[in-house]
Backbone as a ProteinNet text record, in pm:
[ID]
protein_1_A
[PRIMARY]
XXXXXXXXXXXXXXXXXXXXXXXXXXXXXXXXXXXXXXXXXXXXXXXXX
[TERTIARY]
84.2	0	88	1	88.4	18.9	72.5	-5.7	0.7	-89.4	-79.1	-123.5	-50.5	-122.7	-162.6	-302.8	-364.8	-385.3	-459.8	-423.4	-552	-733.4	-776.9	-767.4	-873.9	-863.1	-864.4	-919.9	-936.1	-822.5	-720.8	-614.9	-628.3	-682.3	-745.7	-647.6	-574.2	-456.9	-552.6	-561.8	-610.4	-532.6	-467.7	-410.3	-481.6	-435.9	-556.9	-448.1	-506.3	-435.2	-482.2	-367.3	-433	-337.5	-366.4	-228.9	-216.6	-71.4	44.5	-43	-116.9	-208.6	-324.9	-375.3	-482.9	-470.2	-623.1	-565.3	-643.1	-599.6	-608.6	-823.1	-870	-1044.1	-1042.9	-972.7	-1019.2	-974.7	-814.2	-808.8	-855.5	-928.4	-961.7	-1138.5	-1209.5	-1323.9	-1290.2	-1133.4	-1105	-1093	-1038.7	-1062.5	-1164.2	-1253	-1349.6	-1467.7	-1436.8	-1500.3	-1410.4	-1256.1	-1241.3	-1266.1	-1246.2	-1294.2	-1436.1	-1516.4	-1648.2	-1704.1	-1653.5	-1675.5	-1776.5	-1894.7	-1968.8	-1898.8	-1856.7	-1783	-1652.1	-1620.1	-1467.6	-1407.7	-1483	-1423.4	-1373.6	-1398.8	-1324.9	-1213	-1135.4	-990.3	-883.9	-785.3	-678.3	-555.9	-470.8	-360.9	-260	-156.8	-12.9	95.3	192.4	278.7	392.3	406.1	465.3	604.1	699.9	825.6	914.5
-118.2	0	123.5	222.5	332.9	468.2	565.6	684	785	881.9	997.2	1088.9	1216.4	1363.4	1413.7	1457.1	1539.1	1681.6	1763.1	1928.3	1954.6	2055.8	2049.6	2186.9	2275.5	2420.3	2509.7	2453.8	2547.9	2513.5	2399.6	2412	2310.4	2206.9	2124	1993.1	1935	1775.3	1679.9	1578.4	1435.5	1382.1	1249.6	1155.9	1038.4	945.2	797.2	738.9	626.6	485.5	362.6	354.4	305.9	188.8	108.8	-19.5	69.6	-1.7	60.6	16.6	-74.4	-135.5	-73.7	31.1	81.4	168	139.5	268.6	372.8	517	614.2	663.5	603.8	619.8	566.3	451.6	424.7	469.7	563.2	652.7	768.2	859.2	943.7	918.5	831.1	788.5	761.8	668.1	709.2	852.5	951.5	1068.9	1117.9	1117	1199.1	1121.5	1015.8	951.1	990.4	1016.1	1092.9	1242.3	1368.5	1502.9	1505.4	1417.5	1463.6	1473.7	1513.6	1520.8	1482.9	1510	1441.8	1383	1497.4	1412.7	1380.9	1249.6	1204.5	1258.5	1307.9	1355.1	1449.6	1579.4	1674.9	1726.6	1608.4	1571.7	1603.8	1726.7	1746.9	1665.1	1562.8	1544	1565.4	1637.8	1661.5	1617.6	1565.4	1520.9	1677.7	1658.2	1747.9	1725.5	1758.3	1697.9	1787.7
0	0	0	-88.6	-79.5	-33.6	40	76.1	-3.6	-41.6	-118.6	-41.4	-76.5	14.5	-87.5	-46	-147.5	-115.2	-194.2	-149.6	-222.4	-135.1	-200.5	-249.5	-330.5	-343.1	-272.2	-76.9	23.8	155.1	49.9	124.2	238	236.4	306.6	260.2	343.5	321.4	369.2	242	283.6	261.3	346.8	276.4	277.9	149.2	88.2	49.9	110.8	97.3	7.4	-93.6	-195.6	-271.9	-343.6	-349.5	-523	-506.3	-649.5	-775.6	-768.6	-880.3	-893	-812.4	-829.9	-957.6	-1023.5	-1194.3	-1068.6	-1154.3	-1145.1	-1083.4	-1177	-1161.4	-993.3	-992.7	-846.4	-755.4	-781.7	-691.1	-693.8	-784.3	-784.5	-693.9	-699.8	-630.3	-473.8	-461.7	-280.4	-316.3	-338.4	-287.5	-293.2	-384.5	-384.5	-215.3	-182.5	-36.3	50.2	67.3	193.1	177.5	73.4	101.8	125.7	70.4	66.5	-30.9	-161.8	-269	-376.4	-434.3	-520.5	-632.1	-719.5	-863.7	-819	-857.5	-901.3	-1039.8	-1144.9	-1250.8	-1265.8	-1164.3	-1162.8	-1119.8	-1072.4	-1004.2	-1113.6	-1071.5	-1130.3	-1056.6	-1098	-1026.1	-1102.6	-1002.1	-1046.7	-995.1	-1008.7	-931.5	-895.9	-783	-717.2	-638.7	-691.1	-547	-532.2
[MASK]
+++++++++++++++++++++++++++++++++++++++++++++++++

């Protein structure tokens, strides 16, 4: 399993735990269930380091 920090637009850190095999849709749906979120489609991710 791997952790991701997320960052939303009001500046709000979730982190989701999610395995290396997960595609992308299913992590974007864990996030959108830990912020709260209705749509999963409107998820920008960027990698950041």
């Amino acid at each position: 399993m791997i952790e991701i920090t997320v960052n939303d637009r009001l500046g709000k850190k979730v982190r989701v735990k999610c395995n290396a095999t997960d595609k992308i849709e299913d992590l974007k749906k864990l996030i959108a269930l830990q912020t709260g979120t209705r749509q999963a489609v409107n998820f920008f991710l960027k990698n950041l380091f």
